[in-house]
VOGU-3710 file (C-alpha; in Angstrom, 3 decimals, decimal comma):
1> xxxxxxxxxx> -6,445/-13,331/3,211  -5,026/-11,268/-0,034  -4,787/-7,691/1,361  -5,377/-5,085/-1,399  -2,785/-2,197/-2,176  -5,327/0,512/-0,984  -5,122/4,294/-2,686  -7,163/7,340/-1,107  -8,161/9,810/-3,612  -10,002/13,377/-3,519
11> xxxxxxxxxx> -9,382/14,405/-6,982  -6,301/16,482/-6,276  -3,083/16,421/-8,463  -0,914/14,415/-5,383  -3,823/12,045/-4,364  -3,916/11,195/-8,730  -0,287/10,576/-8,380  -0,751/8,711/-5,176  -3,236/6,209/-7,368  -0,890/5,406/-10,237
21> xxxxxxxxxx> 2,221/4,853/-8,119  -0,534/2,535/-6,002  -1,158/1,197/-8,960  2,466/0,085/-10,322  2,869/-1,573/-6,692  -0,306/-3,645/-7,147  1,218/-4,618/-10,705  4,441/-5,629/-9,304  3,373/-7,293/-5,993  0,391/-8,870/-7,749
31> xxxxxxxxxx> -2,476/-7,584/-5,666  -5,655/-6,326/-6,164  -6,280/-2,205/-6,269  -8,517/-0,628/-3,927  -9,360/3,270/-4,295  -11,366/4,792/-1,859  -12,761/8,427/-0,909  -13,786/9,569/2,579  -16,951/11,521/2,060  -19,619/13,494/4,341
41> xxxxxxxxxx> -22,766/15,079/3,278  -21,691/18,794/2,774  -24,349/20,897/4,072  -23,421/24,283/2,578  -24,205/22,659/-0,855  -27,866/23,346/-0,333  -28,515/23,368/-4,363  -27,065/19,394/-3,884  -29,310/16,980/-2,126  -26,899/13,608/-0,286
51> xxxxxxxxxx> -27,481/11,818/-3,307  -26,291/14,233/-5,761  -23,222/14,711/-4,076  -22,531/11,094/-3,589  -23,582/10,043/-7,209  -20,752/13,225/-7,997  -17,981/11,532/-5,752  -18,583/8,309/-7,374  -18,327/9,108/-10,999  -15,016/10,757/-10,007
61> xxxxxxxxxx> -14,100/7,151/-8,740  -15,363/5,718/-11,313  -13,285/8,222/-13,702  -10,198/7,160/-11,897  -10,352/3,756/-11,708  -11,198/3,948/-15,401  -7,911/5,911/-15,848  -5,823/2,816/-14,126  -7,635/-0,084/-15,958  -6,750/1,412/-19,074
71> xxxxxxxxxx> -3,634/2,405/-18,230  -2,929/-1,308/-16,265  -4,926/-3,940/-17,702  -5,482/-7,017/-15,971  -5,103/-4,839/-12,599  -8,315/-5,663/-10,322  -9,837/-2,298/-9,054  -12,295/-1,914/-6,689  -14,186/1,536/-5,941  -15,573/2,398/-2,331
81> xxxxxxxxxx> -17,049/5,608/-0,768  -16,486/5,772/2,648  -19,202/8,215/4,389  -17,006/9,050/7,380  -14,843/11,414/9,068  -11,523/11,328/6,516  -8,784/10,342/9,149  -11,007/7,470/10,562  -11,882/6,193/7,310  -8,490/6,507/5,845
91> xxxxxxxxxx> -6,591/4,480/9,010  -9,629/1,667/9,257  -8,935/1,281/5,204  -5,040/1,105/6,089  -6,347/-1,743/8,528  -7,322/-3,782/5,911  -4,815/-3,487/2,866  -1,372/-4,269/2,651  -0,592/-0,745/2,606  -2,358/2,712/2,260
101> xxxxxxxxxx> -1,194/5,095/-0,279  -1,835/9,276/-0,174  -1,259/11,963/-1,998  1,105/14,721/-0,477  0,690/18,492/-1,366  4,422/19,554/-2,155  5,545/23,580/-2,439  8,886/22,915/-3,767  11,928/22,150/-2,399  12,285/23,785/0,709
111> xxxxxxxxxx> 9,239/23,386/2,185  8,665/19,917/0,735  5,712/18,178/1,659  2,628/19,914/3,759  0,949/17,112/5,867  -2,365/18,832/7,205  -3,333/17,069/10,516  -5,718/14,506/8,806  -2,456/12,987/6,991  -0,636/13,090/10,319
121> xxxxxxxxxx> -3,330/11,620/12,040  -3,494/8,359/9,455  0,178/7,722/9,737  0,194/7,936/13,338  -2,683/5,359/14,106  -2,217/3,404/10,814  -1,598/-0,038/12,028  -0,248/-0,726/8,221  2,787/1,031/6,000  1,524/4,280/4,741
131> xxxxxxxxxx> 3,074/5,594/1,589  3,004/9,679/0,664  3,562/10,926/-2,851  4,229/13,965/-4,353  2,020/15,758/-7,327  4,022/14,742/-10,608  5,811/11,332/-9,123  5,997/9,219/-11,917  7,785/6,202/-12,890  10,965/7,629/-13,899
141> xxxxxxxxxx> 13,241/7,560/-10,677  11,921/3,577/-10,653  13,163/2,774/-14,080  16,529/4,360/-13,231  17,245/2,050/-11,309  17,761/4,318/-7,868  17,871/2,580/-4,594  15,104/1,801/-1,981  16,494/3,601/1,153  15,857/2,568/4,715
151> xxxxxxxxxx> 16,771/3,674/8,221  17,668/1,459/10,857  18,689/2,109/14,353  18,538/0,692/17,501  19,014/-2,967/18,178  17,793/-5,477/15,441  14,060/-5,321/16,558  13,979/-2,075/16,689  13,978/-1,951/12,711  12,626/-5,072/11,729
161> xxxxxxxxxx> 8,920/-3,721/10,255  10,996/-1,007/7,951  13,744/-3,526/6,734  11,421/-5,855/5,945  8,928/-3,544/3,980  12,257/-2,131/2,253  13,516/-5,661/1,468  9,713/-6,895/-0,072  9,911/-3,882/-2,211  13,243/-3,750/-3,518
171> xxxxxxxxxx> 12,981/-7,411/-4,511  9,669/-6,495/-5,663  11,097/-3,824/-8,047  14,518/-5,149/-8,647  15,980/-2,533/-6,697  18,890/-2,184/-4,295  18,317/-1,523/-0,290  20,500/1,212/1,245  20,528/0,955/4,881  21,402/3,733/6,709
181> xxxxxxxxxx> 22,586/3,653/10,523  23,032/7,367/11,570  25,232/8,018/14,809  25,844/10,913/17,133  28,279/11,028/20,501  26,686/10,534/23,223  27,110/11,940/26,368  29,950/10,541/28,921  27,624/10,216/31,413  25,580/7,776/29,061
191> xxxxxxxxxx> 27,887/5,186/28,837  27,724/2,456/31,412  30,413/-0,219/32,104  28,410/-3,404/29,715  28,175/-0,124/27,157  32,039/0,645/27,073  33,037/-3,165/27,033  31,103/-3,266/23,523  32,504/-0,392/22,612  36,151/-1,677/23,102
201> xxxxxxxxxx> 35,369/-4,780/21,448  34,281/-3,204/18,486  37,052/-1,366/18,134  35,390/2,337/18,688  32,107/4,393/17,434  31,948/4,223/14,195  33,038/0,579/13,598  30,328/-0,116/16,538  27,721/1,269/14,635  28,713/-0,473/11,442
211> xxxxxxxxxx> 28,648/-3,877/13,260  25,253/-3,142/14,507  24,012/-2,359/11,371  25,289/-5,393/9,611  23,780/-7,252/12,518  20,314/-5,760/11,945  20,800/-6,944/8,324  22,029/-10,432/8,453  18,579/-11,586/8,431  16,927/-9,692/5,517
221> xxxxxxxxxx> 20,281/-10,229/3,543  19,903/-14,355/4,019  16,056/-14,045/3,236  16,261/-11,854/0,010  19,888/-12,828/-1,399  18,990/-11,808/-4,643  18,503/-7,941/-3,427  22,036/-5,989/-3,385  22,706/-4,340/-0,188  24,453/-1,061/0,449
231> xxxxxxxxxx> 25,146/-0,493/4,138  25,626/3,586/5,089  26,636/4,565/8,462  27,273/8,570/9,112  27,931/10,820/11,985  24,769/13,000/12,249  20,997/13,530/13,024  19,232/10,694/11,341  16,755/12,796/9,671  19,712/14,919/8,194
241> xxxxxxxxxx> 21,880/11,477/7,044  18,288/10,152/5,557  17,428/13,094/3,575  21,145/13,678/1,908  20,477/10,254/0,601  16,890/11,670/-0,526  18,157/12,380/-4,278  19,211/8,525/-4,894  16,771/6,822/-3,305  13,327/5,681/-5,826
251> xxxxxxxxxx> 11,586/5,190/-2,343  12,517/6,244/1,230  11,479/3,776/4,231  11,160/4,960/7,800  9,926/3,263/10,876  7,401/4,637/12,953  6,776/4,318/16,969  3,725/6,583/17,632  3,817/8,773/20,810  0,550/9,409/22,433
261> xxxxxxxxxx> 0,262/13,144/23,766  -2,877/14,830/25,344  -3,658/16,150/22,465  -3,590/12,952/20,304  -0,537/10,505/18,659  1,921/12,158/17,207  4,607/10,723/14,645  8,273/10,711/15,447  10,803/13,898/14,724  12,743/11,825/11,805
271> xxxxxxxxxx> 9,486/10,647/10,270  8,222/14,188/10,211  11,243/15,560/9,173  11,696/13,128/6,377  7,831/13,524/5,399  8,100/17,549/5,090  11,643/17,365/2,871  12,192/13,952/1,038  11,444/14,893/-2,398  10,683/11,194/-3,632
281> xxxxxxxx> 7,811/8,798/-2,052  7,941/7,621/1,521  6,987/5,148/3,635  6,469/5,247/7,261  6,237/1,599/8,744  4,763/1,062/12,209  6,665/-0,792/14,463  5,605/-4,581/14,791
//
């Protein structure tokens, strides 16, 4: 089955944004374009009957996907209205595409980007990549050529969704990957005797981590030979290492292991940190 590059849009600056970088994916990867808007009746709009206001929320479909045709032709778009809650309609949409891709309200660059809890709530039970873009993203960081930056950590499994989504997109856009393994010192008492006969193999820390990153991207470097690989490994919080690297990178690729908490799932610190700061688009990738 062809999954469609899927776009949620509200009308808003970001979620506009969101559609035409949507858009450019679907050109590149050669799938269809599906925008869709979670809607509910809106009782305080007594003057508005349910029709009204869903004949209103369609012609602003319709007025956006008129905006991409003529802007991509040869681009198949599709238009849907979801009448649902918008964080259950948004994640069940993410179900069925390749990947979902939202608009993120930015306040410059120190706060970065605002998720309200209905964008927190998609990434966290999207069972798909979901990408967030800024208000005023446009094509230019692509064209220059910047890199498609991913973090990796753990053993190789641990990474495998992200590098592979980075890998697909970079050969996608004729990009480079930059794979970044961040590193901090663990505690003595975390070190146990199979731990400290790797280490001593290795040769130390840092070349440690530098081995297991190469080993996380043998694979993906065999599969997509044609993409050029940079491999980064840096002493520090990975959130901190990933967002330095914020200003080169055309697209930033995280992985995502969702942590459920009585109060719902919640997204992982160097996701959220990286979602709130990165100044270019992101993608958070569940974990396979």
């Amino acid at each position: 089955m062809t999954r469609p590059i899927t776009a949620g849009v509200d009308g808003t600056e970001e979620s506009l944004a969101a559609l035409d970088w949507a858009a450019r994916e679907a050109v590149r990867r050669g799938l269809p374009l599906r925008v869709v808007h979670a809607w509910r009746y809106a009782e305080a709009l007594a003057a508005a009957g349910r029709d009204t206001q869903r004949e209103w929320v369609a012609q602003g479909m319709t007025d956006a996907a008129r905006t991409v045709t003529e802007r991509y032709p040869g681009l198949p778009v599709t238009t849907n209205v979801l009448e649902a809650g918008a964080a259950d309609a948004l994640a069940d949409a993410a179900a069925e595409a390749e990947l979902l891709v939202l608009g993120s309200r930015g306040h410059g660059p120190v706060v970065g980007f605002l998720l309200g809890s209905v964008g927190q709530q998609v990434i966290a039970e999207a069972s798909r990549p979901v990408v967030l873009v800024r208000a005023g993203d446009d094509a230019t960081a692509e064209a220059a050529g910047r890199d498609v930056v991913v973090g990796q950590h753990g053993g190789p499994e641990d990474s495998e969704a992200a590098l592979r989504f980075a890998f697909e997109t970079a050969a996608a856009r004729g990009a480079a990957v930059r794979a970044v393994r961040a590193w901090t010192l663990p505690p003595v008492f975390a070190y146990s005797p199979g731990s400290l006969k790797l280490l001593d193999d290795a040769g130390g820390l840092e070349p440690y981590e530098k081995q297991a990153l190469a080993e996380a991207l043998r694979p993906w470097r065999e599969r997509f030979p044609q993409v050029p690989v940079a491999e980064h490994v840096e002493m520090g919080s990975a959130g901190q290492v990933l967002l330095s690297l914020a200003g080169r990178a055309q697209l930033m690729v995280v992985g995502r292991r969702a942590r459920r908490t009585a109060v719902g799932a919640r997204i992982g610190s160097v996701a959220h940190g990286v979602l709130h700061h990165a100044g270019c688009p992101v993608a958070v990738v569940p974990h396979a």
